[in-house]
N, C-alpha and C positions, 0 to 999 in steps of 0.2 A: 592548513592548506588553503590557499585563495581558490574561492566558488567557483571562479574560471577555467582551474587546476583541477578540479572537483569535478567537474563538467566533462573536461578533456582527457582526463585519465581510468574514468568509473567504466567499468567492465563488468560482462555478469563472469565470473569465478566460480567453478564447479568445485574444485577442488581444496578444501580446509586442512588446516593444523585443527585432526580432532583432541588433543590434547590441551589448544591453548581453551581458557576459559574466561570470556568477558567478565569485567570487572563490574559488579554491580553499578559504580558511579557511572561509568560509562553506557551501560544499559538508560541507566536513567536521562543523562544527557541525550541522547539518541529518542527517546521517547519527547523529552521537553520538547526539540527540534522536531517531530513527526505531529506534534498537537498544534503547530502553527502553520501548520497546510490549509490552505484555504479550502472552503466551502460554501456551498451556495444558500443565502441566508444565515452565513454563520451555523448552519444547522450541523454542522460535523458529525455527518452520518458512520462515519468509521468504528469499527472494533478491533481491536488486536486480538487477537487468538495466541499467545506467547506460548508454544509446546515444550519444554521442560520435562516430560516423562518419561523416560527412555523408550520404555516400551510402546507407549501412545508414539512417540516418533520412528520405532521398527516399522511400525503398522503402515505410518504414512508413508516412508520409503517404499514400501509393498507398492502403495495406490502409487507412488508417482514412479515406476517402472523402475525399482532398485537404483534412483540416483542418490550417489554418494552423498552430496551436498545437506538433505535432509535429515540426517545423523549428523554428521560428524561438523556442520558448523556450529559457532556458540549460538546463536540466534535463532530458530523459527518460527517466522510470524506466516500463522495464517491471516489474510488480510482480506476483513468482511467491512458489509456495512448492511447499517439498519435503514430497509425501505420505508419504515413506517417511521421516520425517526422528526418528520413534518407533523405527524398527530401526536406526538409522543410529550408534551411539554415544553412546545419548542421557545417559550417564555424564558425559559431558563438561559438559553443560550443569548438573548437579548436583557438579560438581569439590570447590565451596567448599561444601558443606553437612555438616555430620558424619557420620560413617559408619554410622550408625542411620537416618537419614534420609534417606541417598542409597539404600541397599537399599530403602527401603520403596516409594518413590517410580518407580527401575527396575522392581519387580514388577509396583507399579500401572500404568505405562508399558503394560506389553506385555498385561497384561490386558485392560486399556480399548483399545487399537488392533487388537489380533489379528483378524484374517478379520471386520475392520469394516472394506470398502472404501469402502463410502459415508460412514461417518464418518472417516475420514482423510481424504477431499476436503473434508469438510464443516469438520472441525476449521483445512483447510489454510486456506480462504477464509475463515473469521472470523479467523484472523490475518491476513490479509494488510486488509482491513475495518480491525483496529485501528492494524496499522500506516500503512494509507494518510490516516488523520484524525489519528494524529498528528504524520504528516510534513505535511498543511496547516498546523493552526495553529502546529507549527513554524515553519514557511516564512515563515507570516501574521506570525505575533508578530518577525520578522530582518525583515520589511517587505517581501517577496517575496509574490505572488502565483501561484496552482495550479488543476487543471483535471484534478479526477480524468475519464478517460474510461473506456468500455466499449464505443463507437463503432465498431470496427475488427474486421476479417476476424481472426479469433483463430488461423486455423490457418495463415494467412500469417504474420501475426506471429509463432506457435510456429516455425514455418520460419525464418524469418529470422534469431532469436535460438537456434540450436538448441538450443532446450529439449527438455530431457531428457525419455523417455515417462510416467516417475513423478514428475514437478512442474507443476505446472496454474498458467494467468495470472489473473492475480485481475482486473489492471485496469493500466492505463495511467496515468502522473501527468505531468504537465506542470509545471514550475517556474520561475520568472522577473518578470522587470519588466513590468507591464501596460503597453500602449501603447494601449492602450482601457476605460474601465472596461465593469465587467460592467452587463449591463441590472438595472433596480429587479426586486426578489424579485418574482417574480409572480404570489404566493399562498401565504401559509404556511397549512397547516391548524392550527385551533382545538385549543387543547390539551385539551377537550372532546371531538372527532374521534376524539382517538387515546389518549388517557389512559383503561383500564379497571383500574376500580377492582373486586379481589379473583378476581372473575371474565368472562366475558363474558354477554351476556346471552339466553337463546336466545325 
């Protein structure tokens, strides 16, 4: 499917084929495609939480108010990231760039994050924002339909998946074969609405 199509078509889908079951290759293509989300510094704060257990997934249907979606699609990514993931070695992540530009990049690192606790959350959730839209139209474009949520008791869920005290859940994604389509959009805003040009107006 062309990105454009991918774009125009991606819907959140409650509804799954709990019978069909993603193909491992496709799993993995799906992840290749979700590793090249951009992040700030390259520092790719993100974790997958891949749930798999059946039982660990009753649990989380509980938290997230008995939606069907969290059973019975093939996929559910909790989708976290690591706040701390600027002090964490973030050398690593600059390995392949030259050595002029790996130093310059580590200093800037730790200047821009240092005793900014609200912008390390803040930086943590716009990665996880880019990486969860392009693991849809990934998903969309392989012919798979998603269901980003936000729905769910978060601290059950941290419970559950024991997440670490310095990594925060962005959001929940569901992946799989619709067995229902989604309802007709039910109202886009006017690109009018939301479109300001240079500044706002007071």
């Amino acid at each position: 499917m062309h990105t454009l199509d991918a774009i125009t078509t991606r819907r959140a889908v409650k509804q799954y084929d709990a019978a069909f079951i993603m193909p491992e290759a496709d799993i993995k293509q799906l992840f290749h495609c979700m590793l090249q989300a951009p992040t700030a510094f390259n520092l790719q704060h993100w974790r997958f939480v891949q749930v798999e257990d059946r039982q660990l997934r009753a649990e989380m249907r509980k938290a997230a108010g008995d939606q069907a979606q969290v059973t019975d699609a093939s996929l559910l990514l909790v989708l976290c990231a690591d706040t701390q993931a600027w002090q964490r070695n973030p050398a690593h992540c600059w390995r392949h760039a030259p050595i002029n530009t790996q130093d310059l990049m580590l200093s800037m690192i730790h200047g821009f994050y240092e005793n900014q606790p609200q912008l390390q959350r803040d930086e943590a959730i716009r990665s996880i924002g880019m990486v969860a839209q392009t693991a849809m139209l990934a998903a969309k474009a392989m012919g798979y339909d998603s269901c980003p949520m936000i729905g769910f008791d978060t601290q059950r869920v941290s419970e559950l998946i024991q997440l670490p005290d310095d990594h925060v859940i962005g959001m929940m994604l569901t992946i799989g074969k619709a067995d229902k389509e989604a309802w007709p959009k039910p109202g886009q805003l006017s690109l009018e609405n939301v479109r300001v040009l240079d500044r706002f107006q007071r």
